[in-house]
N, CA, C, O and CB atoms as a CASP TS submission, in Angstrom:
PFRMAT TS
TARGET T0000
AUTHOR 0000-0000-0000
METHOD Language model
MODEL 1
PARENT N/A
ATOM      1  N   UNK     1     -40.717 -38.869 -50.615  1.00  0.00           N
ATOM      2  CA  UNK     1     -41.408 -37.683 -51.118  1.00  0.00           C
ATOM      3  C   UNK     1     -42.296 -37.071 -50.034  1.00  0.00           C
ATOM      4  O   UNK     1     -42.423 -35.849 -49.947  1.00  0.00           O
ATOM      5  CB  UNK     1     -42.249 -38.038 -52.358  1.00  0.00           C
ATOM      6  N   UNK     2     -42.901 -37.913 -49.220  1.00  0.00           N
ATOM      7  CA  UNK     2     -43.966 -37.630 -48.104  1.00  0.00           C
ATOM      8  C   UNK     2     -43.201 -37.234 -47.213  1.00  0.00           C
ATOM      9  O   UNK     2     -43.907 -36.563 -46.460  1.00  0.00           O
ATOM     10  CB  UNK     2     -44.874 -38.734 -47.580  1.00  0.00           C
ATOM     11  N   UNK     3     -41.910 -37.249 -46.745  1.00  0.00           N
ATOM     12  CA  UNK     3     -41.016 -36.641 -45.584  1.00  0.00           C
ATOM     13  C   UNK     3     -40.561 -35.417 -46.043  1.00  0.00           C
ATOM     14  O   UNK     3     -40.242 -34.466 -45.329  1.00  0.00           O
ATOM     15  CB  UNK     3     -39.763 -37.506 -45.153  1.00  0.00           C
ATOM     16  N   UNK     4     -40.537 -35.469 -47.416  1.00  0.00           N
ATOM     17  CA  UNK     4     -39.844 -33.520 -47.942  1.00  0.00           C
ATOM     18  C   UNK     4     -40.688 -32.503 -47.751  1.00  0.00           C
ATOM     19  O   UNK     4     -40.360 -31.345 -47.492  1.00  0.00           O
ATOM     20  CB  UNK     4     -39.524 -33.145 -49.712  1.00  0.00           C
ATOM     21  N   UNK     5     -41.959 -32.995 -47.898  1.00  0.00           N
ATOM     22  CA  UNK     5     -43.557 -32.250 -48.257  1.00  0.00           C
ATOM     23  C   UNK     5     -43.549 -32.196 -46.062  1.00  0.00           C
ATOM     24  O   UNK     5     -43.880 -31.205 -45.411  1.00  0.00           O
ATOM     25  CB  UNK     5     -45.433 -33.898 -49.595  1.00  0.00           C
ATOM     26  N   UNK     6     -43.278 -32.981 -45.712  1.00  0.00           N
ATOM     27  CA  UNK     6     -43.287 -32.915 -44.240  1.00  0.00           C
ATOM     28  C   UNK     6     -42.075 -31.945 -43.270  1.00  0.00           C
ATOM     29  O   UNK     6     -42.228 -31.391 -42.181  1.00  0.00           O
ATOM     30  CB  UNK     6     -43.153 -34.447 -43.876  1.00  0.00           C
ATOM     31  N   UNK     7     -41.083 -32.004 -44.004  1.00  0.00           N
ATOM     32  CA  UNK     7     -40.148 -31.186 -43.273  1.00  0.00           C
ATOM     33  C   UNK     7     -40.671 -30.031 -43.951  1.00  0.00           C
ATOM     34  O   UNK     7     -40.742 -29.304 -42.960  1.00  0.00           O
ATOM     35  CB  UNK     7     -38.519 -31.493 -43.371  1.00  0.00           C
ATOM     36  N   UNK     8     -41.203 -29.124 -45.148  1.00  0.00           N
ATOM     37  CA  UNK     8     -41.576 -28.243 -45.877  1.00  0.00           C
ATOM     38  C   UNK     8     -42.485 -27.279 -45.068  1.00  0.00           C
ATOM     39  O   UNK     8     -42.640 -26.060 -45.132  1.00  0.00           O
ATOM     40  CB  UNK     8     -42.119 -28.825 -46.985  1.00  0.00           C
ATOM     41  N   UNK     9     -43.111 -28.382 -44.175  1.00  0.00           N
ATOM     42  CA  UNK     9     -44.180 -27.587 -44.015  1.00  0.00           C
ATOM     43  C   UNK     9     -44.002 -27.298 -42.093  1.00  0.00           C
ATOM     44  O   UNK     9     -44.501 -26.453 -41.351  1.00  0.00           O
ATOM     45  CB  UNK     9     -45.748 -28.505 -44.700  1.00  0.00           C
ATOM     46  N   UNK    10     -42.827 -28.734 -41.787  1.00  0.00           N
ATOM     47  CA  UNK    10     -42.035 -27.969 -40.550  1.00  0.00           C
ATOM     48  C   UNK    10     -41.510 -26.769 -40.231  1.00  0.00           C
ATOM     49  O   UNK    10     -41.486 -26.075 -39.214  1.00  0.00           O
ATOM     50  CB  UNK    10     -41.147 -28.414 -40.339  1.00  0.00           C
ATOM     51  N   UNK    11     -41.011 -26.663 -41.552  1.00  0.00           N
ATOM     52  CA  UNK    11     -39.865 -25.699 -41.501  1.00  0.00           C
ATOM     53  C   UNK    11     -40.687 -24.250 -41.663  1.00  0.00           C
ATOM     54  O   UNK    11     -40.279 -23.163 -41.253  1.00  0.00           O
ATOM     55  CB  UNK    11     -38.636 -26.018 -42.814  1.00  0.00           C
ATOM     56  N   UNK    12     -42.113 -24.540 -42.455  1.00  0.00           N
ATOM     57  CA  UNK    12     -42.420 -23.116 -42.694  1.00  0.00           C
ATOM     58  C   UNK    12     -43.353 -22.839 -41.335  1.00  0.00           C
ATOM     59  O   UNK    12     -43.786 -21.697 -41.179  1.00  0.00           O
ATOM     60  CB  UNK    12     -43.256 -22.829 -44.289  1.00  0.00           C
ATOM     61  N   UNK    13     -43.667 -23.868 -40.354  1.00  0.00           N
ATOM     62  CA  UNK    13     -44.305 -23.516 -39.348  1.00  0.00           C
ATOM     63  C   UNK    13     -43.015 -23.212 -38.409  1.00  0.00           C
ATOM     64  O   UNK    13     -43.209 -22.133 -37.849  1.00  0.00           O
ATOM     65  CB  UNK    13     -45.379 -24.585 -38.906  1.00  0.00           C
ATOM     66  N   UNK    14     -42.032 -23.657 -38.114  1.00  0.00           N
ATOM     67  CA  UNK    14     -41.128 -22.981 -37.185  1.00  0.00           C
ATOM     68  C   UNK    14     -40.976 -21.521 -37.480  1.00  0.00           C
ATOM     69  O   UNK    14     -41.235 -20.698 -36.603  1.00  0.00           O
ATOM     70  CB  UNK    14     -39.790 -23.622 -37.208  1.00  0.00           C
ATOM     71  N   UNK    15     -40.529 -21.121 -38.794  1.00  0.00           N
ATOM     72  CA  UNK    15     -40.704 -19.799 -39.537  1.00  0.00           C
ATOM     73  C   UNK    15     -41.392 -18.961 -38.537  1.00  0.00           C
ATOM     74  O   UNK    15     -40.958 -18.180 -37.691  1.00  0.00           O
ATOM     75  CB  UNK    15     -41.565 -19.901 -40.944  1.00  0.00           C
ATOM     76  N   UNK    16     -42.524 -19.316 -38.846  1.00  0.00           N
ATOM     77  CA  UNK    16     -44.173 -18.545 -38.559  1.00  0.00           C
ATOM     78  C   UNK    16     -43.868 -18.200 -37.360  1.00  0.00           C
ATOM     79  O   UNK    16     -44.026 -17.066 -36.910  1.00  0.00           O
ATOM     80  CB  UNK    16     -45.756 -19.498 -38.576  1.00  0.00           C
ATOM     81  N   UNK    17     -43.217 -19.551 -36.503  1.00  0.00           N
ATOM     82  CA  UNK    17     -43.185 -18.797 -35.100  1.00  0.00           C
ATOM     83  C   UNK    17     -42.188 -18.365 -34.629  1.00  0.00           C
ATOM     84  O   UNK    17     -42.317 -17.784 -33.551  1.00  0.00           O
ATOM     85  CB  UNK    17     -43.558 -19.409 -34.127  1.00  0.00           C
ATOM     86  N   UNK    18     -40.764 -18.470 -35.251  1.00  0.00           N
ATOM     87  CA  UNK    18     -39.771 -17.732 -35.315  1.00  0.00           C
ATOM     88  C   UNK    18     -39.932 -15.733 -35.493  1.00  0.00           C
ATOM     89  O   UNK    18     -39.425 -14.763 -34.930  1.00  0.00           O
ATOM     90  CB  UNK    18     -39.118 -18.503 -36.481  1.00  0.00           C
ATOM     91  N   UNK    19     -40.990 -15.971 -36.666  1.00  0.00           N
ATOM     92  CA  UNK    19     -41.512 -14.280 -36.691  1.00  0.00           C
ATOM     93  C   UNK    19     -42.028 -13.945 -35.789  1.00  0.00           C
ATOM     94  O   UNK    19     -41.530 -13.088 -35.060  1.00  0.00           O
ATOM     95  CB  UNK    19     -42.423 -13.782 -37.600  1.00  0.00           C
ATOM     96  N   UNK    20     -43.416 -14.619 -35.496  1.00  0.00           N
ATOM     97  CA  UNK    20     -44.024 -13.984 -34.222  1.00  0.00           C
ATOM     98  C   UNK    20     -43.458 -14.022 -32.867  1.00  0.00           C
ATOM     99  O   UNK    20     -44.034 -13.297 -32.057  1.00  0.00           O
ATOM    100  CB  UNK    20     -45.204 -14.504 -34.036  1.00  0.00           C
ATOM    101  N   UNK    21     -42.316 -14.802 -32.379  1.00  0.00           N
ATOM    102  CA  UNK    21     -41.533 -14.555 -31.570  1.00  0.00           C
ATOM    103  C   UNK    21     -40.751 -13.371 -31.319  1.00  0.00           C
ATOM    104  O   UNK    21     -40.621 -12.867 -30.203  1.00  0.00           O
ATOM    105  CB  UNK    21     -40.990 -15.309 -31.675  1.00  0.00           C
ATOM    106  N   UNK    22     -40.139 -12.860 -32.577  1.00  0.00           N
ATOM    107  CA  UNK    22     -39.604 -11.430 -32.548  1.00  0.00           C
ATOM    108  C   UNK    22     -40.234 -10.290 -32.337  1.00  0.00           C
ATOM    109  O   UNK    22     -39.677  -9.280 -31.906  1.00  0.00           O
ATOM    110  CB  UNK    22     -39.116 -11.158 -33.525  1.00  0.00           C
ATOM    111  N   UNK    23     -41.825 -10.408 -32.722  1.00  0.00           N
ATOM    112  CA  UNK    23     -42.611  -9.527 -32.914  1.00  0.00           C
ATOM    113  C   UNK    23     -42.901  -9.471 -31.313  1.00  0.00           C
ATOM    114  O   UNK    23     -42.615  -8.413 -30.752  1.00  0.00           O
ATOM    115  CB  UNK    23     -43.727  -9.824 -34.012  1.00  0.00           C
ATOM    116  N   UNK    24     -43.351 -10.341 -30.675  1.00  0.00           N
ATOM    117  CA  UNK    24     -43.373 -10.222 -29.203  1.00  0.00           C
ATOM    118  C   UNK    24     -41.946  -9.517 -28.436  1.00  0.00           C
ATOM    119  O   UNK    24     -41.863  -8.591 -27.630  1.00  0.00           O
ATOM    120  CB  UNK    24     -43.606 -11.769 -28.674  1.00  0.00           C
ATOM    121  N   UNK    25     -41.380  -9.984 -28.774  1.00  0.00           N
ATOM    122  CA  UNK    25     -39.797  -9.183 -28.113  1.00  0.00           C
ATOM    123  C   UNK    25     -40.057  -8.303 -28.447  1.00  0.00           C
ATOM    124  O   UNK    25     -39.762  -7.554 -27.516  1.00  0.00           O
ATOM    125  CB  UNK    25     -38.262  -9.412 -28.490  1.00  0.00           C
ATOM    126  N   UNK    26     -40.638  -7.472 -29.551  1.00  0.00           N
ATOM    127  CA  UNK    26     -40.303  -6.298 -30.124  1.00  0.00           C
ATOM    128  C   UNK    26     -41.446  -5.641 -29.415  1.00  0.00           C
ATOM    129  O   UNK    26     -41.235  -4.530 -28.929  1.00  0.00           O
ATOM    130  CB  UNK    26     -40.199  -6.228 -31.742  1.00  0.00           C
ATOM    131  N   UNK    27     -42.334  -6.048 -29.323  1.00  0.00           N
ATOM    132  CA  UNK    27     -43.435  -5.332 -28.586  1.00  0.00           C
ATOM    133  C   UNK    27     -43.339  -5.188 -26.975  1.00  0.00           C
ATOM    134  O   UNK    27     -43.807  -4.272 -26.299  1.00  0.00           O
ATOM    135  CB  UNK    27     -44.723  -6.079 -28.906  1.00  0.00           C
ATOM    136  N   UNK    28     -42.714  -6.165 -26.590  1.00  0.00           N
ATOM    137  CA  UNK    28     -42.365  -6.110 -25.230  1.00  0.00           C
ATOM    138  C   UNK    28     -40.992  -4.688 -25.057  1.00  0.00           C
ATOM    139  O   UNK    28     -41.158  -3.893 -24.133  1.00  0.00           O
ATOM    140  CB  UNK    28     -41.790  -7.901 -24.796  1.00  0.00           C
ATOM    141  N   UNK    29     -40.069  -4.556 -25.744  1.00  0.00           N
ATOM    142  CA  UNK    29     -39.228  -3.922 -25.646  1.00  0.00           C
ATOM    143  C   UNK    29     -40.013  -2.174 -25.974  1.00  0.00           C
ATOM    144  O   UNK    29     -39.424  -1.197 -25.513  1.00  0.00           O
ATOM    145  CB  UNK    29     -38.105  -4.623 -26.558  1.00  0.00           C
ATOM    146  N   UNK    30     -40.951  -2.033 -26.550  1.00  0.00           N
ATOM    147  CA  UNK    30     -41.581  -0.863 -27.108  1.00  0.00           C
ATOM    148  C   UNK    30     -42.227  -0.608 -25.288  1.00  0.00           C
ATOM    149  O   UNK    30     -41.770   0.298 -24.591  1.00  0.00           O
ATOM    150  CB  UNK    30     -42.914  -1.216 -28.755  1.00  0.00           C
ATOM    151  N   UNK    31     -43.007  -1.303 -24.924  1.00  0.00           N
ATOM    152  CA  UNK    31     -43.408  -1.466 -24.179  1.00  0.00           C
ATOM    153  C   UNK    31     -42.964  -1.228 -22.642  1.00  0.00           C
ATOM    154  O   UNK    31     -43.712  -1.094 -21.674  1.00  0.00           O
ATOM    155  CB  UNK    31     -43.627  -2.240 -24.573  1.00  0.00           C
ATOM    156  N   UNK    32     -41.501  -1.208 -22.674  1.00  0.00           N
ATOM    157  CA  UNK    32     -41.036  -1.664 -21.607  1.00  0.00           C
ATOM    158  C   UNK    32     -40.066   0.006 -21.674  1.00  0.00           C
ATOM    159  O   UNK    32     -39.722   0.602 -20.653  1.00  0.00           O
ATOM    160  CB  UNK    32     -40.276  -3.447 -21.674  1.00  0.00           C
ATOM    161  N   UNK    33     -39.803   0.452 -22.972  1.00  0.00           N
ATOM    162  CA  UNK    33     -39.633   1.866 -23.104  1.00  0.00           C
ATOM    163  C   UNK    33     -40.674   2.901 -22.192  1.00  0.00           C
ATOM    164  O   UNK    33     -40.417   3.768 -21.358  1.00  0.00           O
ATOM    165  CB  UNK    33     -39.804   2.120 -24.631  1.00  0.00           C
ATOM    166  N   UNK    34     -41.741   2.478 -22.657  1.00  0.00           N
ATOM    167  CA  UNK    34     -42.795   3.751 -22.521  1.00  0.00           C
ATOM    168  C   UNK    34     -43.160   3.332 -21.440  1.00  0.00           C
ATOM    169  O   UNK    34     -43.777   4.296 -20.986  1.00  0.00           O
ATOM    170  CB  UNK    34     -44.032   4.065 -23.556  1.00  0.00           C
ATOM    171  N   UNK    35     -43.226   2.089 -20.282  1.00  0.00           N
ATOM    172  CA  UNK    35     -43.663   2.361 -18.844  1.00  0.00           C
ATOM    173  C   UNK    35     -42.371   2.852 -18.249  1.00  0.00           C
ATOM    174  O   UNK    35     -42.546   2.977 -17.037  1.00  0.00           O
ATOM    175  CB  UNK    35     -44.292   1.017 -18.019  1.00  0.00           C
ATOM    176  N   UNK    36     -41.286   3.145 -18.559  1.00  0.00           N
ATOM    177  CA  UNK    36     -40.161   3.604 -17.946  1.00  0.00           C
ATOM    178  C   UNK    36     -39.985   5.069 -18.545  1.00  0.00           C
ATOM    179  O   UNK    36     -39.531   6.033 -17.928  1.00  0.00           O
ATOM    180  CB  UNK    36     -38.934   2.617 -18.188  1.00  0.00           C
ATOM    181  N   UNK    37     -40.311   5.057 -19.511  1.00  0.00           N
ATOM    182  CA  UNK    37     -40.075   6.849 -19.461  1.00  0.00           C
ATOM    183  C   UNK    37     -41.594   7.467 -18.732  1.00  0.00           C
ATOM    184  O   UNK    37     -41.265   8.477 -18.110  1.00  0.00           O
ATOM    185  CB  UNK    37     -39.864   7.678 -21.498  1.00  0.00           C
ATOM    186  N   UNK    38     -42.584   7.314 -18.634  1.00  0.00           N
ATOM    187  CA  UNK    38     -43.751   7.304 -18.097  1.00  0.00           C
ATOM    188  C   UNK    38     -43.606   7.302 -16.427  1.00  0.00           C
ATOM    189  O   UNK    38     -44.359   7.868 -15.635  1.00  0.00           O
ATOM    190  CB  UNK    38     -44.484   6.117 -18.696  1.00  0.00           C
ATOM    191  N   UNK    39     -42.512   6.563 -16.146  1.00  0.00           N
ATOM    192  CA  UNK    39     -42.654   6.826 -14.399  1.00  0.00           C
ATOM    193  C   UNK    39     -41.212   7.515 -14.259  1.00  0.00           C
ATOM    194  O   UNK    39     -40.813   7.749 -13.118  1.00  0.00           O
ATOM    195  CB  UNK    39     -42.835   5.122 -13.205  1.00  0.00           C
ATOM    196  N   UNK    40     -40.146   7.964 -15.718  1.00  0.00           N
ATOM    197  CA  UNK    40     -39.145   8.709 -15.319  1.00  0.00           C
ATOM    198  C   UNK    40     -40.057  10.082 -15.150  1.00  0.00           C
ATOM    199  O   UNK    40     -39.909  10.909 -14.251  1.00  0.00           O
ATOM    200  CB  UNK    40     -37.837   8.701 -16.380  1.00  0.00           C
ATOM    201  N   UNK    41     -40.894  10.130 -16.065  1.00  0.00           N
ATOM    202  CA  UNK    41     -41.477  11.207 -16.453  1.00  0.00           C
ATOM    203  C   UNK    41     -42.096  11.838 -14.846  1.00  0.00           C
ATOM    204  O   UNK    41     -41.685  12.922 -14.433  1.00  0.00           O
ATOM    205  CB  UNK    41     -42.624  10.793 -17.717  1.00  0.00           C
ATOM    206  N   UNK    42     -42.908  11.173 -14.206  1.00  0.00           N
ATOM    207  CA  UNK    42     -43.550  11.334 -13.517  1.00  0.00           C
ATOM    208  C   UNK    42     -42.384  11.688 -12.332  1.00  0.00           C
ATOM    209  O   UNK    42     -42.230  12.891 -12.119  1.00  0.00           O
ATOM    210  CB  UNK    42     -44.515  10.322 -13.525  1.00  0.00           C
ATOM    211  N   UNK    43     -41.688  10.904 -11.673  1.00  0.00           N
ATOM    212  CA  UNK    43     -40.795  11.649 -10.938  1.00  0.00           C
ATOM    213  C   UNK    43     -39.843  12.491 -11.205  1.00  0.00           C
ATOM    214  O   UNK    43     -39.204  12.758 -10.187  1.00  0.00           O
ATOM    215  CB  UNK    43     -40.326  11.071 -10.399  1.00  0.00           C
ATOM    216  N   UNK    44     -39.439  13.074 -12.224  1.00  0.00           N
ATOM    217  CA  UNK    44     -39.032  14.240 -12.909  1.00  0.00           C
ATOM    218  C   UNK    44     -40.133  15.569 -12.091  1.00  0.00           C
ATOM    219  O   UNK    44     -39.766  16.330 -11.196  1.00  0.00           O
ATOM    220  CB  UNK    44     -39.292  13.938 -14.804  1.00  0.00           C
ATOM    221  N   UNK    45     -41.225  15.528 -12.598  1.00  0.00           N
ATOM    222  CA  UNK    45     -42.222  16.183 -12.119  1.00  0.00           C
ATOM    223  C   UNK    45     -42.403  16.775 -11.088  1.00  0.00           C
ATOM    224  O   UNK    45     -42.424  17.929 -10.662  1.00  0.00           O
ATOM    225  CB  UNK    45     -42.919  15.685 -12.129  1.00  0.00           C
ATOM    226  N   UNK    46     -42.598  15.262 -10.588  1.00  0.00           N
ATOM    227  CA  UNK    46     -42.049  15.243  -8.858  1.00  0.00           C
ATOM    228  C   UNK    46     -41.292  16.478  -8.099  1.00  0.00           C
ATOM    229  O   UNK    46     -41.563  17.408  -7.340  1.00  0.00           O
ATOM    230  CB  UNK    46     -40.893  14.044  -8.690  1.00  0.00           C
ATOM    231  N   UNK    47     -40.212  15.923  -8.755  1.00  0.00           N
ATOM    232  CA  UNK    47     -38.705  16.872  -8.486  1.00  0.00           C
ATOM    233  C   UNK    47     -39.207  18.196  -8.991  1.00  0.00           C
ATOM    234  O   UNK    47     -39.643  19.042  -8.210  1.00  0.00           O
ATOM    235  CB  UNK    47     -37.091  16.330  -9.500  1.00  0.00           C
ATOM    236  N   UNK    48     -39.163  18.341 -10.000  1.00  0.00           N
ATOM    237  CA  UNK    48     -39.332  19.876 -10.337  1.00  0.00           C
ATOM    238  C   UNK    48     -40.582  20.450  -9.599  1.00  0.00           C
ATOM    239  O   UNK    48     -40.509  21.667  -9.431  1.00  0.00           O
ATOM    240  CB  UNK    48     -39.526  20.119 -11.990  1.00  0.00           C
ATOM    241  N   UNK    49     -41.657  19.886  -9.142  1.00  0.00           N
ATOM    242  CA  UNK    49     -42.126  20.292  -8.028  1.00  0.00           C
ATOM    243  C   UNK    49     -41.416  20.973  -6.891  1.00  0.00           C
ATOM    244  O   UNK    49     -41.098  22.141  -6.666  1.00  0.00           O
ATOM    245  CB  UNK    49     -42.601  19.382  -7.655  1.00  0.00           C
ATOM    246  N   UNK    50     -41.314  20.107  -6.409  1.00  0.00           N
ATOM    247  CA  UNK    50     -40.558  19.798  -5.003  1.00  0.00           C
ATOM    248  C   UNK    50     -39.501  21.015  -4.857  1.00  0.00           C
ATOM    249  O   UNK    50     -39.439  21.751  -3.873  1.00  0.00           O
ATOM    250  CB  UNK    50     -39.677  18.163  -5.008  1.00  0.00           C
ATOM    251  N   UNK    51     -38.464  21.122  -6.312  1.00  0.00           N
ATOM    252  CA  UNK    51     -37.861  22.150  -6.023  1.00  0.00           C
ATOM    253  C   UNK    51     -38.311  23.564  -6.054  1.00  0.00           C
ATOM    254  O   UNK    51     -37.838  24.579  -5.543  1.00  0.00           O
ATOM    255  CB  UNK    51     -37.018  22.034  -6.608  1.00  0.00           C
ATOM    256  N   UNK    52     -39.292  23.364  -6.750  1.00  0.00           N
ATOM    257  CA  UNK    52     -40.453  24.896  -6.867  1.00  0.00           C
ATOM    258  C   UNK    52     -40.670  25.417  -5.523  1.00  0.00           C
ATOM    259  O   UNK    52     -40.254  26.489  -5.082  1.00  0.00           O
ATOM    260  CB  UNK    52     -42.230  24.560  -7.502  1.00  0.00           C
ATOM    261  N   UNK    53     -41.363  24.542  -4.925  1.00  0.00           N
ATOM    262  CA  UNK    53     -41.848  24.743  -3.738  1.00  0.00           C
ATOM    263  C   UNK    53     -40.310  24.847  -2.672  1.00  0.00           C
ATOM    264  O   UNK    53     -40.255  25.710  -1.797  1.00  0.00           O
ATOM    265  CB  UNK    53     -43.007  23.437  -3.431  1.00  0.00           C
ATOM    266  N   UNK    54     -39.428  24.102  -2.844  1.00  0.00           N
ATOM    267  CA  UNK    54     -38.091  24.088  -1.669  1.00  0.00           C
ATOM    268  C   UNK    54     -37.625  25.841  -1.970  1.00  0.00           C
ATOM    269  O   UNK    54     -37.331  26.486  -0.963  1.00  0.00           O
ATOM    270  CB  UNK    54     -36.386  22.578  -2.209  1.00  0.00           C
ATOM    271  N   UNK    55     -37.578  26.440  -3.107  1.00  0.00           N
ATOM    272  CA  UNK    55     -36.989  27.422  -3.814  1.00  0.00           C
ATOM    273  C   UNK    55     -37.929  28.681  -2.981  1.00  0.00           C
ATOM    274  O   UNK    55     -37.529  29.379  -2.049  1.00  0.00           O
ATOM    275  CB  UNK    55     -37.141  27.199  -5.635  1.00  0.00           C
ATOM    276  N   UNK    56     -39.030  28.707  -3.516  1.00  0.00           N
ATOM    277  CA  UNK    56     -40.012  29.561  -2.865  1.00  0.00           C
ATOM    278  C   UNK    56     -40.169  30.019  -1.880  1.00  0.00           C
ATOM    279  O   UNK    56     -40.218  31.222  -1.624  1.00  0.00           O
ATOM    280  CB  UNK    56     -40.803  29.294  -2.844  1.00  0.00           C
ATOM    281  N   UNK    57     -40.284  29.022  -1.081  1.00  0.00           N
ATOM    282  CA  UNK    57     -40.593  29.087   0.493  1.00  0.00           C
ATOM    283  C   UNK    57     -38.895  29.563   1.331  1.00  0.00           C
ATOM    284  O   UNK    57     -38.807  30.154   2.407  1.00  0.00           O
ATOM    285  CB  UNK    57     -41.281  27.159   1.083  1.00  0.00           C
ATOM    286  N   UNK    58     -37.793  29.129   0.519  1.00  0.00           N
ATOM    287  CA  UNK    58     -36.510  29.343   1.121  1.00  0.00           C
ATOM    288  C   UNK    58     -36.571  31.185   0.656  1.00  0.00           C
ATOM    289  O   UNK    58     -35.913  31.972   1.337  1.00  0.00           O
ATOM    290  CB  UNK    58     -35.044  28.141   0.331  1.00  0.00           C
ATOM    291  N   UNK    59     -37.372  31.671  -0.478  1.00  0.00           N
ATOM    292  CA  UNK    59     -36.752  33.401  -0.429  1.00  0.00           C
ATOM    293  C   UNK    59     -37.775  33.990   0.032  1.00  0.00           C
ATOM    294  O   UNK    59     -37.880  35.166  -0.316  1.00  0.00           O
ATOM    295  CB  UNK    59     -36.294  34.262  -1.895  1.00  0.00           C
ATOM    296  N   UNK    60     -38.905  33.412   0.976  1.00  0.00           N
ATOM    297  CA  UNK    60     -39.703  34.369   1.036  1.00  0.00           C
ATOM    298  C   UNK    60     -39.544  35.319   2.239  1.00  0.00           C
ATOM    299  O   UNK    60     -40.296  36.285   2.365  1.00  0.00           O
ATOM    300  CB  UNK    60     -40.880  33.835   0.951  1.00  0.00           C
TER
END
């Protein structure tokens, strides 16, 4: 009876960290979105700079 009540309470602590394991992946993956669109973003910018200025200076 003392080993059922023991795997019971194994099983609901693997659980626990079975969830919060995903929740970390999941936050890491959110995460790992937005510093990559954040530095696509930024050299996008870049560029459309760059060609502003290449464009300009070539009709003046």
């Amino acid at each position: 009876m003392k080993d059922k009540k023991e795997n019971i309470e194994y099983q609901k602590t693997i659980e626990k960290l079975e969830i919060s394991i995903k929740k970390k992946k999941r936050a890491n993956k959110i995460l790992f979105i937005l510093l990559s669109s954040l530095i696509l973003g930024i050299i996008g910018t870049f560029v459309i700079v760059l060609l502003n200025y290449l464009v300009s200076s070539f009709f003046k």
